[in-house]
N, C-alpha and C positions, 0 to 999 in steps of 0.2 A: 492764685487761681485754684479753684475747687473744680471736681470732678463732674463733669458736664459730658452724660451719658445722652444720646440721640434716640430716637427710633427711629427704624425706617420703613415704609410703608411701599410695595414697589407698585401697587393697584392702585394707591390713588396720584402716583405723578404721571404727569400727562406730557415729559419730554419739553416741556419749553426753555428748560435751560440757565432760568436766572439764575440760581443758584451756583453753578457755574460763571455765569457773570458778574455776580455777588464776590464771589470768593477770587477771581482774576482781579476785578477793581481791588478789593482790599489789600491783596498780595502785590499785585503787579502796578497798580495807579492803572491801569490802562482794561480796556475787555481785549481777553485772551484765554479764554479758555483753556490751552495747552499747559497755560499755570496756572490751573486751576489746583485744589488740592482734594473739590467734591466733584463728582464727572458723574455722567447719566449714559448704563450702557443701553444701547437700544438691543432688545429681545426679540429678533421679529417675528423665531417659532411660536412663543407666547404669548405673541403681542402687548406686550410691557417695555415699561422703561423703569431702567433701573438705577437709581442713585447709588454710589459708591463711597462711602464716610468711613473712615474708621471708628472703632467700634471699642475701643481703648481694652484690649481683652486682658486680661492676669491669668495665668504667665501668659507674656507675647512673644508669639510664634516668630514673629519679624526679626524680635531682637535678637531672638536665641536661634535664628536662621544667619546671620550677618558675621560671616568669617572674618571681619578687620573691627568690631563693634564701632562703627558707623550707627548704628541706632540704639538710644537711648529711650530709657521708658522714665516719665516724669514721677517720683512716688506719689504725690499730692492731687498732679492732676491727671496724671495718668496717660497724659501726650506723650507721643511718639517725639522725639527730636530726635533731629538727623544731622551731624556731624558732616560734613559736603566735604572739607579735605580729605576724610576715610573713606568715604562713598568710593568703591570702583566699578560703580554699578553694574556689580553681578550678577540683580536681580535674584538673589535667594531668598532675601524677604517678600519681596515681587510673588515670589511660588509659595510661599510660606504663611501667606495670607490668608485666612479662611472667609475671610468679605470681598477681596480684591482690592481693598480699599488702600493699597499703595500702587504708586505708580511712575516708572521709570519716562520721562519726557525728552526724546530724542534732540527734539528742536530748541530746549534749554539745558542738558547735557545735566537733567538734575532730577533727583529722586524727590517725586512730593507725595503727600501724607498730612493729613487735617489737622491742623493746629488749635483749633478753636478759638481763631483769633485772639488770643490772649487771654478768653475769657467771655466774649460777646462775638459770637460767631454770625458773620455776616448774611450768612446764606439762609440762616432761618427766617427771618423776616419776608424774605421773599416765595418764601414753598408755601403757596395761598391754598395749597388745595391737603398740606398735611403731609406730606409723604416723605418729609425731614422734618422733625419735632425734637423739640427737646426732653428728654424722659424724664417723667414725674416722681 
């Protein structure tokens, strides 16, 4: 898999969510959102909604935040892999993040961070209005 950079637009998403739906089904077989790995924060001082992807940075903060190296940077494609037997989830890559685009999920006791589906990331197909794209 090659390097599959996003952009993202937080004016033109309007909160509906698929993408979060998108990314649950892929990952999970089922909608769930809490395993999602792209989440929409709601801004309400702004009034925005914000998508949350990572953003595959060099050097990454997350990894070089991770006291047990639990996360891994892919060289090629530049994904985040996360190692879940190392995870004690510390959340230092959590703080470490300049997107916010990782995220510790209580209710599945599991660090997630966008993989891009292997390749063909689910969630874009559904962001009708632009506001996850893939960068040109």
């Amino acid at each position: 898999m090659s390097r599959m950079e996003f952009q993202v637009a937080s004016i033109l998403c309007t909160g509906c969510r698929l993408c979060e739906v998108a990314c649950s089904l892929f990952h999970r077989g089922a909608v769930n959102p809490e395993g999602a790995r792209v989440w929409v924060v709601e801004d309400w001082d702004r009034s925005l909604y914000e998508p949350h992807i990572c953003q595959l940075c060099h050097p990454t903060p997350c990894t070089q935040a991770c006291p047990l190296d639990a996360l891994t940077q892919e060289a090629e494609a530049g994904v985040i892999r996360v190692e879940a037997a190392l995870c004690n989830g510390c959340l230092a890559c959590v703080q470490a993040c300049p997107y916010g685009a990782i995220r510790w999920s209580d209710a599945l006791n599991e660090l997630l961070v966008c993989d891009r589906c292997g390749g063909e990331p689910a969630c874009l197909p559904f962001c009708h209005r632009g506001a996850l794209r893939a960068a040109p």
